[in-house]
C-alpha positions as CSV (number, residue, x, y, z in Angstrom):
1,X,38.7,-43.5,45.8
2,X,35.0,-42.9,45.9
3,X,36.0,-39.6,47.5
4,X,38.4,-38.5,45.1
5,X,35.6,-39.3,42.0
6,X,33.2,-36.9,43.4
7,X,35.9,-34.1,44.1
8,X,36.6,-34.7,40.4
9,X,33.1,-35.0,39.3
10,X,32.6,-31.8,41.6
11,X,35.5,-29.9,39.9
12,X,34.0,-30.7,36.7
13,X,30.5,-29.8,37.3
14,X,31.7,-26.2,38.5
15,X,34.2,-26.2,35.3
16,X,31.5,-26.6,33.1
17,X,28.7,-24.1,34.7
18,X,31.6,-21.6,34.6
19,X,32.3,-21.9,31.2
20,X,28.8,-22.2,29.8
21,X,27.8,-19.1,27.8
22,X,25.6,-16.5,29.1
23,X,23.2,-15.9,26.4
24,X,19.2,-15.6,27.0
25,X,18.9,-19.4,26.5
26,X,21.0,-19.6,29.6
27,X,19.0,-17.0,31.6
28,X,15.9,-18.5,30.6
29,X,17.3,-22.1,32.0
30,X,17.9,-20.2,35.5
31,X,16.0,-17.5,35.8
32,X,12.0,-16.8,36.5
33,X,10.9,-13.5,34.6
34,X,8.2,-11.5,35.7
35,X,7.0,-8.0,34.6
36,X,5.4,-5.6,36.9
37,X,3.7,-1.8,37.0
38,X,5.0,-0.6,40.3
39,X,2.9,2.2,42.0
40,X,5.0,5.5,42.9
41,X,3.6,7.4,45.8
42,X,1.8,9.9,43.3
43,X,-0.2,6.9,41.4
44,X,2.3,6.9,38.6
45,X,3.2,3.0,37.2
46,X,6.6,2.3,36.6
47,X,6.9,-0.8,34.3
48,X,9.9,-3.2,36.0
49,X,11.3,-6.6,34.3
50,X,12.4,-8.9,37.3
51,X,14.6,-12.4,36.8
52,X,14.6,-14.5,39.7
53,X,16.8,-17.5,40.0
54,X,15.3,-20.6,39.5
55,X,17.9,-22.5,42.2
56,X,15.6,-22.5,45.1
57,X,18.1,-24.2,47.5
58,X,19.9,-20.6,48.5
59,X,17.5,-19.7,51.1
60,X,17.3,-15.7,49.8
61,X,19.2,-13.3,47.2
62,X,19.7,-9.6,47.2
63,X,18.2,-7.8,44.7
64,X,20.3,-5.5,41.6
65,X,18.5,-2.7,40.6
66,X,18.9,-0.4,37.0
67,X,16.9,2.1,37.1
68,X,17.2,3.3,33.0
69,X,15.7,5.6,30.2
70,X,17.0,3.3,27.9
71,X,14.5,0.4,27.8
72,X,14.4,-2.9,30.1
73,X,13.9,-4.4,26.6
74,X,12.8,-7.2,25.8
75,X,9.6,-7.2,26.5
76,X,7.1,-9.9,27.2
77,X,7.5,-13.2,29.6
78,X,8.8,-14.7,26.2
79,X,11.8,-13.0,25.9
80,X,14.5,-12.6,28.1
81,X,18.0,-10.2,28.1
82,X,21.3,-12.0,27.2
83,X,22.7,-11.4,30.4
84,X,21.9,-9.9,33.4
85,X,24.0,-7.4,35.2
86,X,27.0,-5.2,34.3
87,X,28.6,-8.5,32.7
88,X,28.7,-12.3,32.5
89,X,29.8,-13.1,35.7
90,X,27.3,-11.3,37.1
91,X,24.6,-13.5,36.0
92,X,25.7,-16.6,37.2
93,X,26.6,-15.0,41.1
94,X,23.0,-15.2,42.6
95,X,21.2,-12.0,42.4
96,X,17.4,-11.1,41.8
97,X,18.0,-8.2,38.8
98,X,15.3,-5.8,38.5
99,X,15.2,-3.3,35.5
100,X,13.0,-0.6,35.8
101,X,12.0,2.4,32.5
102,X,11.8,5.6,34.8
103,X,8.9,7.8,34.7
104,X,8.1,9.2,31.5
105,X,9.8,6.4,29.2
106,X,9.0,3.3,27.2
107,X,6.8,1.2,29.1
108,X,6.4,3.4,32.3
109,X,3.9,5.9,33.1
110,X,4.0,9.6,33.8
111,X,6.1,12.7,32.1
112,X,9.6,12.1,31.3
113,X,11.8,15.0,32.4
114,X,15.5,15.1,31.3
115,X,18.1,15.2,34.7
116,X,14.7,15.2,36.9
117,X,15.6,18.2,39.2
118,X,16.1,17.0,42.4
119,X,13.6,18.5,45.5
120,X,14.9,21.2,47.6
121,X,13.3,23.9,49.8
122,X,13.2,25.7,46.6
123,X,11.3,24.4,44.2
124,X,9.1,22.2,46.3
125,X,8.9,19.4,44.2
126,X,7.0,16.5,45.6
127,X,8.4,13.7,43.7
128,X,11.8,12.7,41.9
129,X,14.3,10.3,40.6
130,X,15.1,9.7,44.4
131,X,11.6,9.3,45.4
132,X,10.7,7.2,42.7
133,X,14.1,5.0,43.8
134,X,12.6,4.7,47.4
135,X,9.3,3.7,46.6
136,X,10.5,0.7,43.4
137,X,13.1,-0.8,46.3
138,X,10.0,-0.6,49.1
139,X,7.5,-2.3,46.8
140,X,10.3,-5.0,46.1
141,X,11.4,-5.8,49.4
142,X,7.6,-6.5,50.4
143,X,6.6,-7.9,47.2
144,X,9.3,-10.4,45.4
145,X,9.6,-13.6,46.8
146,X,12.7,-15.2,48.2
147,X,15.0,-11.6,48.7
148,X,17.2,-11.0,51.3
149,X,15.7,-7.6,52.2
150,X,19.4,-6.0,50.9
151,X,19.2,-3.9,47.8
152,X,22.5,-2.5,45.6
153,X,22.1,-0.1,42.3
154,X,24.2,0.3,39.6
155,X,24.1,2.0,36.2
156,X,26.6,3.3,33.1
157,X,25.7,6.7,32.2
158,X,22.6,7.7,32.1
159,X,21.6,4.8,34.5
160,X,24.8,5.9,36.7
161,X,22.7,9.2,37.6
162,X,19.6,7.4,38.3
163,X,22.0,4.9,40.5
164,X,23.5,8.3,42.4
165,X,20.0,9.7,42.9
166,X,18.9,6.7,45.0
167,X,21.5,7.6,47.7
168,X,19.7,11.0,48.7
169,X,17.3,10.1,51.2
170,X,18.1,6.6,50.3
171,X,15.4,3.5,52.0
172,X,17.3,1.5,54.9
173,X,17.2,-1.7,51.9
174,X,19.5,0.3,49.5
175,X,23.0,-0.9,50.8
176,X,25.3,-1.0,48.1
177,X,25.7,1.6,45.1
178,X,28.0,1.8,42.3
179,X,27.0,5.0,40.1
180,X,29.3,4.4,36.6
181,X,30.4,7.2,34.4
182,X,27.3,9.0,36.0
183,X,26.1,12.5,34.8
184,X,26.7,14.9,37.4
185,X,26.2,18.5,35.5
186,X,25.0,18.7,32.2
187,X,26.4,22.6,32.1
188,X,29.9,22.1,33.5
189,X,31.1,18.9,32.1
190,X,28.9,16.2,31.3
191,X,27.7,15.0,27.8
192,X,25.8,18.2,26.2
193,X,28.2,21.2,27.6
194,X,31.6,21.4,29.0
195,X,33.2,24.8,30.3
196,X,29.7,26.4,29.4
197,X,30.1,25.5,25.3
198,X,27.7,23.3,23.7
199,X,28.7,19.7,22.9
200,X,27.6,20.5,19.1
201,X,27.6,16.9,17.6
202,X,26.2,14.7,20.3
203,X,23.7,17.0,21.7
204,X,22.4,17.2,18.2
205,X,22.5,13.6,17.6
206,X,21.5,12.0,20.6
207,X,18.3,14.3,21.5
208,X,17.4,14.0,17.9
209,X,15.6,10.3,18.8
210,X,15.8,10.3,22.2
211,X,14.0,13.3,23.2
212,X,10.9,12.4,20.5
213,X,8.0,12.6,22.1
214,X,6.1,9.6,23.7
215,X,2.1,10.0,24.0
216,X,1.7,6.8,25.6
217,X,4.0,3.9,26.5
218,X,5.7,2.3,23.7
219,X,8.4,-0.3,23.4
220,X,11.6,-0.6,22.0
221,X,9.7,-1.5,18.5
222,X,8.0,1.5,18.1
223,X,10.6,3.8,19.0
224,X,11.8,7.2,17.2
225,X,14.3,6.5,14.6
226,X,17.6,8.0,14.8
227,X,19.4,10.9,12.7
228,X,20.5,9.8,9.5
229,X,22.7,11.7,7.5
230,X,23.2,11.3,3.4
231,X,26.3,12.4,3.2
232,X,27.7,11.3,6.2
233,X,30.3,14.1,6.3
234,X,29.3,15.8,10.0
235,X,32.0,18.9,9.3
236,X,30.5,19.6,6.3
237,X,27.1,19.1,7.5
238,X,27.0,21.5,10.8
239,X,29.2,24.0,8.3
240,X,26.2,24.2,6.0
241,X,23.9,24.7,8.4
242,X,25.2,27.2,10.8
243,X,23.0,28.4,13.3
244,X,21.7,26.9,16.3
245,X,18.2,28.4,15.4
246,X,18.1,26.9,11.5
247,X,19.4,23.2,12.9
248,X,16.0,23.6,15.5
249,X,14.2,24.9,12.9
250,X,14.9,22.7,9.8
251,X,15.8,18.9,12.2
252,X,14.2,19.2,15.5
253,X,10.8,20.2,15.5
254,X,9.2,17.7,15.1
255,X,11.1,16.2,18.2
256,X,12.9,18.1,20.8
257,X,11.6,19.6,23.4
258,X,15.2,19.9,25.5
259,X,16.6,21.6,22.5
260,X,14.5,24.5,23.2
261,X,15.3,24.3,27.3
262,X,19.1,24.8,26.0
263,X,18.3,27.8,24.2
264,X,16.2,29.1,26.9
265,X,18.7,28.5,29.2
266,X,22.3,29.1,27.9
267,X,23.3,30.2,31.4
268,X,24.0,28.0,34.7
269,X,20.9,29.5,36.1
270,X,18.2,27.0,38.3
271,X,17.2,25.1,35.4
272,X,20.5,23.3,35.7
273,X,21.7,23.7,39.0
274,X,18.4,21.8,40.2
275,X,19.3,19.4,37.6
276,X,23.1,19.1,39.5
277,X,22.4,16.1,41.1
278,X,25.9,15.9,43.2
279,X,25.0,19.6,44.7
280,X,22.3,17.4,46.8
281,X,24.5,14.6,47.6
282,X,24.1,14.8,51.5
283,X,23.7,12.1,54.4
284,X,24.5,9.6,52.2
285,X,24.2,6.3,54.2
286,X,25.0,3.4,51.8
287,X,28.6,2.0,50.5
288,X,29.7,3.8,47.3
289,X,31.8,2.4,44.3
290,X,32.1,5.3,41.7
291,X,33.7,4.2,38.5
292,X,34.8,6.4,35.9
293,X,37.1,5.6,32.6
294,X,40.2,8.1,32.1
295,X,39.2,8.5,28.5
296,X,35.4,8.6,28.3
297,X,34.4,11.2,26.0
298,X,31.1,11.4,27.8
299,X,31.1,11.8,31.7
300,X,35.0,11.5,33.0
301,X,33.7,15.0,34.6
302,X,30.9,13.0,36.3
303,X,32.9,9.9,38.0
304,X,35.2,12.3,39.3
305,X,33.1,15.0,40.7
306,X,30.5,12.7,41.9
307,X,33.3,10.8,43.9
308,X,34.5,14.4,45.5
309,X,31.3,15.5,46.4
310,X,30.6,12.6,48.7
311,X,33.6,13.1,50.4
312,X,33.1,16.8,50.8
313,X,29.7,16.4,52.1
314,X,30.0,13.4,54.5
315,X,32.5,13.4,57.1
316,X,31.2,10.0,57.7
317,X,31.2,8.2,54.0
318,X,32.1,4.8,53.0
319,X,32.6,5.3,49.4
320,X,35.7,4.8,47.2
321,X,36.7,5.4,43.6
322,X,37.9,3.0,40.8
323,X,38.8,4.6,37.5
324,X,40.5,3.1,34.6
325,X,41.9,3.7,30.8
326,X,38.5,3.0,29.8
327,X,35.8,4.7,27.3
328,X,32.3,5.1,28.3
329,X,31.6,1.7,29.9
330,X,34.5,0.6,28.7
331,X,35.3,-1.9,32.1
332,X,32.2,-3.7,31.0
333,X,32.0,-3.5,27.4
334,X,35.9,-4.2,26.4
335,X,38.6,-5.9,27.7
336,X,40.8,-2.8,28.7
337,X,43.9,-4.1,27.3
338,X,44.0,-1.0,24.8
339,X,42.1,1.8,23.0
340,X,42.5,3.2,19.8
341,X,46.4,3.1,19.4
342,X,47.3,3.2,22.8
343,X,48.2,-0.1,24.5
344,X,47.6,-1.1,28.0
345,X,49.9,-4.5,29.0
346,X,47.1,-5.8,30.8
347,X,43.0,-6.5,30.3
348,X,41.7,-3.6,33.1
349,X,38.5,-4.7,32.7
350,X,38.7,-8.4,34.0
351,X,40.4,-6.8,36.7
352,X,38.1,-4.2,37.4
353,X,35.4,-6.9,37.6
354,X,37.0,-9.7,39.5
355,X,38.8,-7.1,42.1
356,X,36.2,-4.6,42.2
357,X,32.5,-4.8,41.1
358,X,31.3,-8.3,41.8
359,X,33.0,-8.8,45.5
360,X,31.8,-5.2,46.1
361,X,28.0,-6.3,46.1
362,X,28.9,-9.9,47.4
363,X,30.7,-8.1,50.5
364,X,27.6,-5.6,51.2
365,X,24.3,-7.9,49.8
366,X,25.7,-10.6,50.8
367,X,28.3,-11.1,53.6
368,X,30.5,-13.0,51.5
369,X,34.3,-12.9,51.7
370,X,36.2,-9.5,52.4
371,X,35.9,-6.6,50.9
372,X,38.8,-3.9,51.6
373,X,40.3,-1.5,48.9
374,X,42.0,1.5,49.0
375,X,40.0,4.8,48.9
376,X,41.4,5.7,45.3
377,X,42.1,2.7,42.9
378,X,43.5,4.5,39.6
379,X,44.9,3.1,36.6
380,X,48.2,4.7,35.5
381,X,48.1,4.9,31.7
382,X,51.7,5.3,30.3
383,X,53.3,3.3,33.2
384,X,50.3,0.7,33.3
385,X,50.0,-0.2,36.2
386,X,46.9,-0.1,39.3
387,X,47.9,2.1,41.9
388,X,46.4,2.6,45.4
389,X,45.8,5.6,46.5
390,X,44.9,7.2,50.3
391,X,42.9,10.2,48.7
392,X,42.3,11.5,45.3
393,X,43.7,13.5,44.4
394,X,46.7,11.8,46.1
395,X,48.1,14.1,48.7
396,X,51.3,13.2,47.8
397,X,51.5,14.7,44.8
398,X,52.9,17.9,44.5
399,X,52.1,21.4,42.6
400,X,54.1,22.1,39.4
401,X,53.6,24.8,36.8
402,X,54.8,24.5,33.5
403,X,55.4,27.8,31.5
404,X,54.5,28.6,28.0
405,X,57.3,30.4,25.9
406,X,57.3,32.5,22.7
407,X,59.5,30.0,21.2
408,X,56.7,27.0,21.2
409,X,59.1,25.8,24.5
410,X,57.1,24.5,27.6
411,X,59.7,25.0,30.6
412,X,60.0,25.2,34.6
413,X,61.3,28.7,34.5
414,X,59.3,31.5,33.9
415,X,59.9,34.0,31.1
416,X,61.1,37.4,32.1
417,X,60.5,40.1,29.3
418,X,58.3,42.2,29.4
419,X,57.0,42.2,25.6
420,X,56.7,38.3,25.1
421,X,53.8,37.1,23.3
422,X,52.6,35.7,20.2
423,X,50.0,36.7,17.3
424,X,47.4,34.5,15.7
425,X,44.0,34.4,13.8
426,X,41.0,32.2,14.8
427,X,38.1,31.8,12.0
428,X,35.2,30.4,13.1
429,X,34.0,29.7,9.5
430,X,37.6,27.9,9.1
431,X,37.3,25.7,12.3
432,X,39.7,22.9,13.7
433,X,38.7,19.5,13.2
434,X,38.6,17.4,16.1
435,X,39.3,14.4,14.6
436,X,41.3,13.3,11.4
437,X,39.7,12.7,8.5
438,X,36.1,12.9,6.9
439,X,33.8,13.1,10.2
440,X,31.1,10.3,10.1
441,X,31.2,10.0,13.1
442,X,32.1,11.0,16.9
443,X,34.6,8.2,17.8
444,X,34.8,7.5,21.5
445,X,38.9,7.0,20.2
446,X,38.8,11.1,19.4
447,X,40.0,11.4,23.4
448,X,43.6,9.8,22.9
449,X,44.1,10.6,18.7
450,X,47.1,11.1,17.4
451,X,46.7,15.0,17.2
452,X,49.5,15.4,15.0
453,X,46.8,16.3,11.6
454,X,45.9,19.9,13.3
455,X,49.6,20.1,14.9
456,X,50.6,22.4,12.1
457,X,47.7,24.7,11.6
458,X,48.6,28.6,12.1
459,X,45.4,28.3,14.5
460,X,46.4,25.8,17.0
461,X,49.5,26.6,18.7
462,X,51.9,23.9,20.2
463,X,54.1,24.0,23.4
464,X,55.8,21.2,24.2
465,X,58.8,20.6,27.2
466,X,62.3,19.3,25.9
467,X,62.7,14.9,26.1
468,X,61.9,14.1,29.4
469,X,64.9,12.8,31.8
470,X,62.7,10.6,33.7
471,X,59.2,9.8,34.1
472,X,56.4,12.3,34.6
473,X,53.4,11.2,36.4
474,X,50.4,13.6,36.3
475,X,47.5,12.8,38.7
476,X,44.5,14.7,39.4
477,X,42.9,17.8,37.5
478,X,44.8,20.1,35.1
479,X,45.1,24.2,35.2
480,X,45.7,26.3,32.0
481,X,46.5,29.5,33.4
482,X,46.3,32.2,30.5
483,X,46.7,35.5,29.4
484,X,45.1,36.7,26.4
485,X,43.7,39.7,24.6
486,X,41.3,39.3,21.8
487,X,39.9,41.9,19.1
488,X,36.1,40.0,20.2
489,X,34.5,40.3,22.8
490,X,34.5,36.2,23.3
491,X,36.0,33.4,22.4
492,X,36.5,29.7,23.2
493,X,39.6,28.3,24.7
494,X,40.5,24.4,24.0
495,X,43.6,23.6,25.8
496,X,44.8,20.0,25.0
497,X,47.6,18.3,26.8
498,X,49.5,15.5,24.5
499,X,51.8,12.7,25.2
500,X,54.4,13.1,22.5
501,X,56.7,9.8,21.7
502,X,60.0,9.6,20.9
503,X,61.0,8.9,17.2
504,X,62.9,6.1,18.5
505,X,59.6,4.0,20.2
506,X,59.0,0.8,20.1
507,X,55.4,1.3,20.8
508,X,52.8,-0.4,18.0
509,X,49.4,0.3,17.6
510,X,46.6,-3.3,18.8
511,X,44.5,-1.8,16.2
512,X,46.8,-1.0,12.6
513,X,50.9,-2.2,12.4
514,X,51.2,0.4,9.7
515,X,50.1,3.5,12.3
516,X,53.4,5.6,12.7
517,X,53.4,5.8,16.8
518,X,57.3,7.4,16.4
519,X,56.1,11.0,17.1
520,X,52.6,10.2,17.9
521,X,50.4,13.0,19.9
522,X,48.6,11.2,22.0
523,X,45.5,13.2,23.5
524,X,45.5,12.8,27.4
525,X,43.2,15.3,28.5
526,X,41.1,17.9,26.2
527,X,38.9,20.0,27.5
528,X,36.7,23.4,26.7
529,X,35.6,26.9,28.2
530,X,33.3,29.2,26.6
531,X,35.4,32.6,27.3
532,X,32.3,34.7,28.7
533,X,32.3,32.0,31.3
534,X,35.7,32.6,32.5
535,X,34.7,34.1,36.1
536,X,31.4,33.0,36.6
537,X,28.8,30.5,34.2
538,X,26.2,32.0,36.0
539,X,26.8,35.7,34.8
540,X,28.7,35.6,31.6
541,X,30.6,38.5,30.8
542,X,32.3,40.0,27.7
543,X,35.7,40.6,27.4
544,X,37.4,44.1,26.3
545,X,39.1,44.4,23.3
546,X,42.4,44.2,22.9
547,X,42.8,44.0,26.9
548,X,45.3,41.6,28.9
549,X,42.5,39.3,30.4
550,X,43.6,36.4,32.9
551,X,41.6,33.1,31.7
552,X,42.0,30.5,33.7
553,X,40.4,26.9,32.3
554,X,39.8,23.5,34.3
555,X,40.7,19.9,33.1
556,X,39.2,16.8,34.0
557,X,41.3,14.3,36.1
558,X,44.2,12.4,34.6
559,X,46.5,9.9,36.0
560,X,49.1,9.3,33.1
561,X,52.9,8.8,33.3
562,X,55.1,10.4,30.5
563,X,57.5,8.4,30.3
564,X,61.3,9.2,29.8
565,X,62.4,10.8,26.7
566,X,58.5,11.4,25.6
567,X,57.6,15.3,25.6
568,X,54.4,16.6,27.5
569,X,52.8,19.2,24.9
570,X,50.0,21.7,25.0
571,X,47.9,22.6,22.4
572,X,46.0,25.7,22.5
573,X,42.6,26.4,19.8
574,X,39.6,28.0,19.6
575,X,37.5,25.8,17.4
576,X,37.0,22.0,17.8
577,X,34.0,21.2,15.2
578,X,32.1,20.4,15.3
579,X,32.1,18.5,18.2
580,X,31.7,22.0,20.2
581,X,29.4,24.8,18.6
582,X,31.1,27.8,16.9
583,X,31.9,30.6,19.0
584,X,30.8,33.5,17.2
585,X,33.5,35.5,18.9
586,X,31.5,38.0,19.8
587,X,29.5,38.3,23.5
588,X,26.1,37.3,22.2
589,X,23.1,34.6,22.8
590,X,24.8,32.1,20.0
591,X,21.1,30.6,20.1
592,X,19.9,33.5,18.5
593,X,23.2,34.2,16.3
594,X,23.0,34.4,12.5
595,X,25.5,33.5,10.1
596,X,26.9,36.5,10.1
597,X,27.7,37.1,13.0
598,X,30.2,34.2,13.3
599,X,33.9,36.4,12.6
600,X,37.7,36.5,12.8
601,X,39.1,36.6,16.1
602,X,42.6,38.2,16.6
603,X,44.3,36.7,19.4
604,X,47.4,37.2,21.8
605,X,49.0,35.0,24.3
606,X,50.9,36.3,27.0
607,X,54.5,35.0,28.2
608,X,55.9,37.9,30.5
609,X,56.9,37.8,33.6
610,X,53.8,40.0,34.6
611,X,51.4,37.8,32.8
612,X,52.9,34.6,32.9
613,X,50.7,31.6,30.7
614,X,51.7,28.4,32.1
615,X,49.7,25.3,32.7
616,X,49.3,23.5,36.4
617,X,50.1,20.1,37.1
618,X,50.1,17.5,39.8
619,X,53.0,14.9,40.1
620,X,53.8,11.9,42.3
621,X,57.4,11.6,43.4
């Protein structure tokens, strides 16, 4: 009897200690703060916020490092954060967290440099994020009492980079990294450009405070202040002021100083391939976990190629890919059970964290348990369901084109005359929206929208296949193949693929009962490429008027199944505003265009059997 009391008393106490809150009363109650100016190798101080557990009884911990631009706030011993690692659980597993400003922000020391490039043979840098990463992990190792000696990293975003850039040249400590929704190139596909075209609306917004200069260490209190517009219509906004130049001149010079890199460096030449951290990604000794959601509107580009250049450059890797139908940081900061309209049947996030991230680092800090997933672990949207995959993309999926026809029919066969084509005007000054209604804001929900409020517009033109038979799974990275011809000499190419539902569904938006979802459009993959880019986005080159040109443009990674009797569609536009800058259609620096020179376009795409458009997919069996 006595026996069975403390097994219940037991059961209780661990009830209750996993069901208490985590808030910054509980991680004052079990955790020591301390805050420390670590020396880098070239003097520079880097200020780090370190919680230790109180629970002295576990003879050691392994240490979690974030490595961030975006403040280890709060500051002082006083204060503490709300929780401590990538979410609640987290906190209460037994880790030393260490958050660390890089160089150049907040409370650190030194020059910030956006993307640090990293060192190479080349431009003989002597330190960097990496350096910076080994130096931080050796002071704590020989410094913080009561660690293990076994370092992981981790980081969303911005942090995610910072996380990959600690396995090149990586200290024997580091043994566990999981780089989330990292930045991998800010030119290709990341954040401020994809396809070579300028992310208009958060490049403008999110440099606006973020790249304010700092003449000393500041905290979180006395930081810049962030855009704030009157009339909170965006479109409008960016339509009034038109130029790249007059937005710099009239908004960001008081601030920016990566504005003016941009301009200075609208090609992919060595300011950004330095800056392509994954092009150094070599030797790579510790385990990997790259996460990546689906539908993030800012890095899907990152999680994927980050996770493809470790496997191309290390025969010998341990690394392994989890992606989800998540927004930016979305299996941390949701539940994953929907987004926007879109159901999901079950919460992806819990999952993700129970099956993924937290016996991840308990398996490699601390020798706890087993740790043994598949290489890929993808979340089918459409079919909702995990899947396991050998490879991604899987190799058992197989090639299929799909072929654009005159007649707005998306089909297996290609066409065979010789003549077909269609007509149709693009006005920069009359661009596409890129979401519905009065813009007030980039919504992270934009990337699966119900595109049906631009579906009639004479300048985006539709394709879609007949009611599918049976389901359609799409896995991997998408290929528009075009053929155009132009009266410019450029132009941008947006090339949407859409999950269209039958009028007879029974699906219901989690958000609004009253959204229609019979018919809906739902955005699966959208994607960019500025036209002058089409061969090369280190030497732009124009097009000739009025001449057939082959233009082929590249798709982030999807895993969605189309389900029977849904239609795949694909939309093709060349405005998307003002999320991406206006093309002037003309071969030009657009950082030096006036508003002049912004013009019609005339455009023709190609549907013959010698210049076949058609869009390339890959499908499971």
């Amino acid at each position: 009897m006595k026996n069975l009391w403390l097994t219940a008393l037991l059961c209780l106490m661990v009830t209750f200690l996993s069901a208490q809150e985590v808030d910054e009363a509980y991680v004052k109650a079990h955790y020591q703060k301390i805050e420390q100016y670590i020396p880098m190798r070239d003097g520079t101080r880097l200020f780090t916020a370190i919680y230790i557990p109180k629970d002295t009884q576990q003879q050691s911990y392994p240490m979690l490092l974030c490595r961030t631009p975006y403040t280890v706030a709060p500051y002082g011993l006083d204060r503490s954060r709300p929780s401590l690692g990538s979410f609640p659980e987290m906190t209460k597993a037994g880790y030393i967290f260490v958050y660390q400003d890089v160089r150049g922000r907040w409370m650190s020391e030194g020059v910030y440099e956006n993307v640090r490039p990293t060192r190479n043979k080349t431009n003989k840098l002597k330190i960097d994020e990496s350096t910076d990463t080994y130096d931080t992990i050796d002071w704590l190792v020989k410094n913080v009492k009561n660690n293990n000696g076994k370092v992981g990293m981790y980081g969303t975003s911005y942090p995610g980079f910072y996380a990959t850039a600690g396995l090149i040249g990586s200290h024997p400590a580091l043994k566990a990294v999981a780089p989330q929704a990292p930045i991998a190139d800010w030119f290709i596909g990341d954040d401020f450009h994809h396809g070579g075209a300028l992310f208009l609306m958060d490049a403008f917004r999110f440099m606006y405070s973020f790249d304010a200069p700092r003449p000393q260490p500041i905290t979180n209190a006395d930081g810049p202040k962030s855009f704030q517009l009157a009339s909170k219509d965006y479109y409008k906004f960016f339509l009034d002021h038109p130029t790249l130049s007059e937005l710099k001149s009239k908004y960001l010079n008081h601030t920016v100083k990566f504005w003016s890199d941009l301009a200075k460096h609208s090609t992919r030449d060595s300011f950004w391939i330095d800056r392509s951290i994954t092009e150094q990604l070599n030797a790579v000794k510790p385990a990997v976990m790259v996460v990546g959601g689906l539908f993030d509107a800012e890095d899907a580009y990152g999680a994927f190629e980050t996770y493809k250049q470790i496997e191309k450059r290390n025969i010998k890797n341990n690394s392994i890919l989890v992606a989800g139908p998540w927004f930016h940081g979305g299996w941390s900061r949701s539940k994953g059970d929907s987004f926007g309209d879109i159901r999901f049947g079950t919460n992806t996030s819990l999952h993700y964290q129970e099956q993924f991230e937290l016996p991840f680092f308990e398996y490699y800090l601390k020798g706890k348990e087993t740790f043994n997933p598949a290489e890929a672990n993808v979340f089918l949207s459409g079919s909702n369901a995990w899947h396991q995959f050998k490879q991604w993309p899987p190799q058992e999926a197989s090639p299929r084109s799909l072929f654009l026809a005159a007649d707005g029919k998306l089909t297996t066969t290609a066409g065979q005359s010789k003549d077909a084509s269609i007509r149709y005007s693009s006005d920069p000054n009359k661009p596409v929206p890129f979401q519905e209604g009065v813009i007030t804001d980039r919504t992270r929900e934009y990337m699966v929208a119900d595109q049906r409020f631009v579906s009639n517009r004479p300048d985006v033109i539709s394709f879609q296949t007949a009611p599918l038979e049976q389901d359609l799974t799409v896995v991997g990275p998408i290929l528009a193949d075009l053929y155009v011809a132009m009266t410019g000499t450029d132009a941008d190419f947006i090339v949407k693929v859409i999950d269209v539902y039958p009028d007879t569904t029974t699906a219901s938006s989690p958000r609004d009962e009253k959204t229609v979802m019979a018919g809906y459009q739902m955005m699966v993959r959208g994607e960019v490429l500025r036209g002058k880019f089409r061969n090369s986005f280190e030497h732009p080159e124009p097009f000739t008027p009025n001449t057939t040109t082959n233009v082929k443009v590249k798709l982030p990674d999807v895993a969605h199944t189309f389900k029977k009797g849904h239609r795949l569609m694909v939309q093709i536009q060349h405005t998307w505003f003002p999320l991406v800058d206006r093309n002037p259609n003309q071969f030009m620096d657009i950082y030096q265009a006036k508003a002049e020179d912004y013009i019609k376009n005339e455009h023709q795409l190609f549907f013959s059997k010698e210049s076949p458009s058609r869009i390339e997919i890959n499908v499971l069996p």
